[in-house]
Rosetta silent file (secondary structure, phi, psi, omega in degrees, C-alpha in Angstrom):
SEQUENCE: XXXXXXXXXXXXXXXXXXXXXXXXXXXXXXXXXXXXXXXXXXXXXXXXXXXXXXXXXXXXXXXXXXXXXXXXXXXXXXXXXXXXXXXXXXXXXXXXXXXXXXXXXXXXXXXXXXXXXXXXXXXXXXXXXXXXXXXXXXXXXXXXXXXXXXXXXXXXXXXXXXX
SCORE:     score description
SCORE:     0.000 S_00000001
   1 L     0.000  131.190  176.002  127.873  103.518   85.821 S_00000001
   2 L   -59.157   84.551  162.610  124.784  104.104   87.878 S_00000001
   3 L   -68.230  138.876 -163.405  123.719  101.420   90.545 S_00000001
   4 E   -67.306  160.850  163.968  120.854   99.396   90.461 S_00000001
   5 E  -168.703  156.154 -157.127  118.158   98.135   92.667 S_00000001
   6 E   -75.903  125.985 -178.239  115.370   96.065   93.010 S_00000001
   7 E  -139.445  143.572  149.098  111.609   98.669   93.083 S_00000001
   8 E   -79.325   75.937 -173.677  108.034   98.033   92.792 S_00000001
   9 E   -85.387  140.580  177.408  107.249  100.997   90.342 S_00000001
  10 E  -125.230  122.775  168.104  103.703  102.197   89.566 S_00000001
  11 E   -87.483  -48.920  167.364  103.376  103.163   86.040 S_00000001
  12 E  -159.685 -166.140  172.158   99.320  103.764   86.266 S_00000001
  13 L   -59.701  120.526 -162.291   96.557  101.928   87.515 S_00000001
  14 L    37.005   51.503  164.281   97.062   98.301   87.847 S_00000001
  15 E  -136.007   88.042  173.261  100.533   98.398   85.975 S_00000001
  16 E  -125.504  151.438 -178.131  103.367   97.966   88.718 S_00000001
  17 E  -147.992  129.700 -142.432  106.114   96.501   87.944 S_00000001
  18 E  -110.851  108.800 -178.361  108.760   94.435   90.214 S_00000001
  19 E  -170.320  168.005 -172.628  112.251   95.870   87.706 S_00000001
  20 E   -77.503  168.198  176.112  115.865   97.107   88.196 S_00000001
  21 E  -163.218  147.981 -171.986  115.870  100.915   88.761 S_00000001
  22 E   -76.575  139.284  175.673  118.721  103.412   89.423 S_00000001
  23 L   -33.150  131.757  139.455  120.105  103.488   93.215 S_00000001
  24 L   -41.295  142.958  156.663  119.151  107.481   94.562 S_00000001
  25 L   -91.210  120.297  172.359  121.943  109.663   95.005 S_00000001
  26 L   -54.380   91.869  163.297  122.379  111.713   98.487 S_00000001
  27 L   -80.376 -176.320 -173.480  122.148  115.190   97.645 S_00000001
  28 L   -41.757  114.096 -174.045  123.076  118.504   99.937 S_00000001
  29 L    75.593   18.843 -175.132  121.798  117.905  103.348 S_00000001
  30 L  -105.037  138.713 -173.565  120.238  114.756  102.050 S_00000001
  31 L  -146.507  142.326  164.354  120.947  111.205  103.417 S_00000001
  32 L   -78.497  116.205 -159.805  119.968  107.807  101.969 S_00000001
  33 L  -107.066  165.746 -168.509  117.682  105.217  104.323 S_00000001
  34 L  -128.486  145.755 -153.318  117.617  101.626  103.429 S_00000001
  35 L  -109.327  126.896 -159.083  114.325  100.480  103.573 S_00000001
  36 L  -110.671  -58.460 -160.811  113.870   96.965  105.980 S_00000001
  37 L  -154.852  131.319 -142.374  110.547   96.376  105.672 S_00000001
  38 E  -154.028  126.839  153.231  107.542   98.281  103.884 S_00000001
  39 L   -50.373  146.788    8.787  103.768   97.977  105.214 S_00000001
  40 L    66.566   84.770  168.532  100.541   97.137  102.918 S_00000001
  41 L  -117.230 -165.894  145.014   97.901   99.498  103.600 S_00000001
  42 L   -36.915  -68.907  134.647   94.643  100.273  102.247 S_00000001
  43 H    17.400  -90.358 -176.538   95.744  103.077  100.669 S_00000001
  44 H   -63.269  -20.942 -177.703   98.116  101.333   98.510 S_00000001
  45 H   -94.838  -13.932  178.283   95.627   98.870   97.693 S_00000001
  46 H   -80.104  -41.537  176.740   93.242  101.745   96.550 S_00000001
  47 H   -50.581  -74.717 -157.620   96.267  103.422   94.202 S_00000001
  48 L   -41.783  -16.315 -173.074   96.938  100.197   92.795 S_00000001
  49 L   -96.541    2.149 -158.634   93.028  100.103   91.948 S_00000001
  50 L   114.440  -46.749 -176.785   93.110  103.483   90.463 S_00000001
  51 L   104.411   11.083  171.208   92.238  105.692   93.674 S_00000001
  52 L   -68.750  127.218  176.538   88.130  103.963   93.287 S_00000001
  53 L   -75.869  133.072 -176.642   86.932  103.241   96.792 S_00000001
  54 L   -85.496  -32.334 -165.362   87.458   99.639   97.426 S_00000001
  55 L   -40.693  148.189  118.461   85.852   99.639  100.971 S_00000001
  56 L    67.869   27.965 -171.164   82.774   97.579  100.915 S_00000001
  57 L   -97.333   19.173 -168.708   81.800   98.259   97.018 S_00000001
  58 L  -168.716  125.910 -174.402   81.659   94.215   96.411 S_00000001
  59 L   -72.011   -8.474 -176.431   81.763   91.016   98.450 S_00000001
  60 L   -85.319  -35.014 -139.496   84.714   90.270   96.205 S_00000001
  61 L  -135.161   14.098  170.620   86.992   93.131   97.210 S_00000001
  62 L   -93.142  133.954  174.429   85.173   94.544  100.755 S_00000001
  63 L  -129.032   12.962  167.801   87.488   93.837  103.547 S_00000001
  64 L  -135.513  121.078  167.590   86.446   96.231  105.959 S_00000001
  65 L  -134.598 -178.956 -148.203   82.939   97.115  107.470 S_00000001
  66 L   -86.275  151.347 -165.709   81.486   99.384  109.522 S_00000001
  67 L  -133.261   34.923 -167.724   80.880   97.654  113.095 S_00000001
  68 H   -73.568  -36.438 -163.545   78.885  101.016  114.399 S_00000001
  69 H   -78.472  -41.487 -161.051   75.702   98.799  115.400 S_00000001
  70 H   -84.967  -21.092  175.332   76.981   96.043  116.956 S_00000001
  71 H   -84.031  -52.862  171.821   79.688   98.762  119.036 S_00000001
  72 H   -52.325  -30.335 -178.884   77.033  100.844  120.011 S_00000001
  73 H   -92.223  -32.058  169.520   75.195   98.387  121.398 S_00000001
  74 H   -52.457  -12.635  169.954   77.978   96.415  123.420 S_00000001
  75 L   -88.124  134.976  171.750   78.793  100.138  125.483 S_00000001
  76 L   -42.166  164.122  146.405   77.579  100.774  128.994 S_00000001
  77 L   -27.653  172.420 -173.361   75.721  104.325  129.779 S_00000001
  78 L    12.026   29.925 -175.731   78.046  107.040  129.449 S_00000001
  79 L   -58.826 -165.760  178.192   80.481  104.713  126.879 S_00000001
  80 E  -158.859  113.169  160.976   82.692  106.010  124.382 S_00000001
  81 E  -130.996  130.244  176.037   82.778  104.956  121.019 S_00000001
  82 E  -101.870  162.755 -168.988   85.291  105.432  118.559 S_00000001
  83 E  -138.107  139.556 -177.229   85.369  104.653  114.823 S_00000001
  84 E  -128.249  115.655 -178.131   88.115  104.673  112.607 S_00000001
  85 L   143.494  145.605  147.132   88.086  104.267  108.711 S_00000001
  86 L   -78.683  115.233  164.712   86.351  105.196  105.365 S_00000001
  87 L  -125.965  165.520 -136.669   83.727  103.544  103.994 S_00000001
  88 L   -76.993  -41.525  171.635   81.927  102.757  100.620 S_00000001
  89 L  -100.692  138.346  167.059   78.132  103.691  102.468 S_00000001
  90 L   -72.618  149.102  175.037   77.021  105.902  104.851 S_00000001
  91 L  -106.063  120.591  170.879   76.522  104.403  108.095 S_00000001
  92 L  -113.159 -171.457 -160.693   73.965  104.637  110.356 S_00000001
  93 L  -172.696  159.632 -131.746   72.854  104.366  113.638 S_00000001
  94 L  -115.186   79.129  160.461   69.859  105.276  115.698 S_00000001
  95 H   -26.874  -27.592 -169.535   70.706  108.604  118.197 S_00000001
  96 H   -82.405    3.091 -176.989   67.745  108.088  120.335 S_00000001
  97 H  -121.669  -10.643 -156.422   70.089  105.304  121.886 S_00000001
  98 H  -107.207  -49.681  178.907   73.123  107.478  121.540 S_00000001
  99 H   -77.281  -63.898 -162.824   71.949  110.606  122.877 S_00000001
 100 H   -75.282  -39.125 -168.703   68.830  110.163  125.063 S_00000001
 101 H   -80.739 -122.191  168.921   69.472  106.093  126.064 S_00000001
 102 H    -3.800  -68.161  177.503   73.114  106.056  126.743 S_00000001
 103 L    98.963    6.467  179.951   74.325  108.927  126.776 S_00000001
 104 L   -81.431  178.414  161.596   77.662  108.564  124.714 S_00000001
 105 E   -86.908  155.003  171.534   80.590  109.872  123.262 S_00000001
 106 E  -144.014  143.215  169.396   81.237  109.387  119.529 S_00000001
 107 E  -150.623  131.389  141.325   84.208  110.168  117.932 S_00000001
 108 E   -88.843  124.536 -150.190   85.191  110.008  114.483 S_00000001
 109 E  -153.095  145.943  158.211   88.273  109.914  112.464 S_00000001
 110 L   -84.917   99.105  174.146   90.213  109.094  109.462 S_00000001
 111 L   -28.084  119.872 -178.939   94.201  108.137  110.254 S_00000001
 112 L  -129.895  149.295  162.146   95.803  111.569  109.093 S_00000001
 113 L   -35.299  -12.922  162.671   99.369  112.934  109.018 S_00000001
 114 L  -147.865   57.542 -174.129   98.903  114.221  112.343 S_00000001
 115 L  -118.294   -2.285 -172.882   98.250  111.451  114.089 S_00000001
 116 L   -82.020  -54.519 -173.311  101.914  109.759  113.388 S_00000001
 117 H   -44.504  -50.109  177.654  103.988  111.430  115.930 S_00000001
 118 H   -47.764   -8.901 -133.807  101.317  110.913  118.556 S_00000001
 119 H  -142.117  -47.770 -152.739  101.004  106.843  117.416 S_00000001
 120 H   -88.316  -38.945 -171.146  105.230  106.306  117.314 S_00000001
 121 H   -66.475  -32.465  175.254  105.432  107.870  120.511 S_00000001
 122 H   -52.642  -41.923 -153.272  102.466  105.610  121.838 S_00000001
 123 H  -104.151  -24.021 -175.687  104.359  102.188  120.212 S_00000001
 124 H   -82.407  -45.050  177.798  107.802  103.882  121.756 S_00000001
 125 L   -58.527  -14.467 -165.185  106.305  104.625  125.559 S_00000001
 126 L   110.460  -36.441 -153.280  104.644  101.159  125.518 S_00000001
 127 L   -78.967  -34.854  174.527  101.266  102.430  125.678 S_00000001
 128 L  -105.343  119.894  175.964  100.016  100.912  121.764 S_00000001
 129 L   -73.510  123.644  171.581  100.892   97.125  121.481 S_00000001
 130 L   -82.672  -23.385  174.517  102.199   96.072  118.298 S_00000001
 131 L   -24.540  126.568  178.930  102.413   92.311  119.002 S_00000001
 132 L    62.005   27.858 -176.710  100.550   90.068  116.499 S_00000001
 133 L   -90.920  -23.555 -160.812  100.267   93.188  114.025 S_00000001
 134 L  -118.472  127.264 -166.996  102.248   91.995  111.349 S_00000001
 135 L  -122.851    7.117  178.621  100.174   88.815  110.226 S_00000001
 136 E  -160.799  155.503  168.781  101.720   88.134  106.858 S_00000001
 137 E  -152.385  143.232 -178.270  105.449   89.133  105.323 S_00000001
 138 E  -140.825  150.657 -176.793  106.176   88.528  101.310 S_00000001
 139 E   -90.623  141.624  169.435  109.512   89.326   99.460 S_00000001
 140 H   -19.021  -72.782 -171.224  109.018   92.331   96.993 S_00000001
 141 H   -46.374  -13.100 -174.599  109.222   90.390   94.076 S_00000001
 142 H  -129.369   52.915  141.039  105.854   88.389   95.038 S_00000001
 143 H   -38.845  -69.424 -164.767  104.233   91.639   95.452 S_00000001
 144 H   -58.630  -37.813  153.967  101.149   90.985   93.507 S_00000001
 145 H   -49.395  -43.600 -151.739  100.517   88.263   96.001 S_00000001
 146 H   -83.454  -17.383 -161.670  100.939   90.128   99.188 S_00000001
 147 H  -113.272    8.714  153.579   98.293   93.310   97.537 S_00000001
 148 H   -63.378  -57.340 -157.764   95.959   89.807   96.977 S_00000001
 149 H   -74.971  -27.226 -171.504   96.206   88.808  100.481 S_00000001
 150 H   -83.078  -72.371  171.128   95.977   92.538  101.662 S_00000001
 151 H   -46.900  -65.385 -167.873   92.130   92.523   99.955 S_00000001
 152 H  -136.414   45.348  178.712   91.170   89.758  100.498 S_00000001
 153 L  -105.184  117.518  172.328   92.700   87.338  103.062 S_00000001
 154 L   -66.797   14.430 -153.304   90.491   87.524  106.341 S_00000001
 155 L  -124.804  -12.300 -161.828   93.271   86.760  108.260 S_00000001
 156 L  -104.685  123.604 -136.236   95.260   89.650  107.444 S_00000001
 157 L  -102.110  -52.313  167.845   95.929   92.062  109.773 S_00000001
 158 L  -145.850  132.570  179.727   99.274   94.084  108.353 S_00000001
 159 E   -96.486   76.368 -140.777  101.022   92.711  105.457 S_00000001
 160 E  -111.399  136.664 -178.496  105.029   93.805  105.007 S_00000001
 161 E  -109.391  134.518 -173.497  106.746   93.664  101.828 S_00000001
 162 E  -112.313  133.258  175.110  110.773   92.815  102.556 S_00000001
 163 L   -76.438    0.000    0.000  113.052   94.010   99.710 S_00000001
């Protein structure tokens, strides 16, 4: 007989389900990791929606906005500003302050797959603080809360689901 364990399964869009499911088997060269603790991201909250961008298309469900104007204006001459994220509009922002006035850097970026080594090595050397990252933790089963709180609790920074 096959053993069981507790999964969060995605059938389709907004149908997950908290059910028993069979244990994985290690196959050649394969090794089974037991899972501690499992992160909340945007992402996940975008599957669960379908894949429809959530960013900023509603006051019920935007939880991120674009802070370019208010960053731009808070840098010194020669600043640097960077911006990280997708969002629902384009955003703009007035060059004549960026180029000719200032003088900055801009940089722009999406988190991508090959920015994770560079990031765990960062949180292993010291150099990225994790302290006060994880601002909420819910047991699997009370999933549907914790992808609530992950839209729209203003408090919530990273959200971890514990099996």
């Amino acid at each position: 007989m096959t053993e069981k364990m507790k999964a969060l399964v995605a059938y389709a869009p907004y149908d997950y389900r908290y059910e028993d499911t069979d244990r994985s088997e290690a196959g050649s060269g394969e090794i089974i990791l037991k899972i501690l603790a499992c992160g909340i991201c945007a992402g996940d909250v975008k599957a669960f929606h379908g894949g429809i961008r959530i960013w900023g298309t509603s006051p019920e469900n935007r939880y991120i906005e674009a802070p370019v104007i208010g960053g731009l204006a808070a840098l010194k001459n020669l600043g640097r500003y960077v911006q990280m994220g997708v969002f629902a509009e384009e955003v703009k922002a007035d060059w004549n302050i960026i180029g000719d006035g200032k003088e900055l850097k801009v940089i722009g970026s999406h988190l991508s797959a090959l920015t994770y080594a560079s990031v765990i090595k960062g949180i292993q050397n010291g150099y990225i603080k994790t302290e006060g990252l994880i601002s909420h933790q819910y047991a699997l089963k009370d999933w549907k809360e914790a992808f609530e709180a992950t839209q729209s609790d203003p408090d919530a920074v990273k959200i971890m689901l514990i099996p």
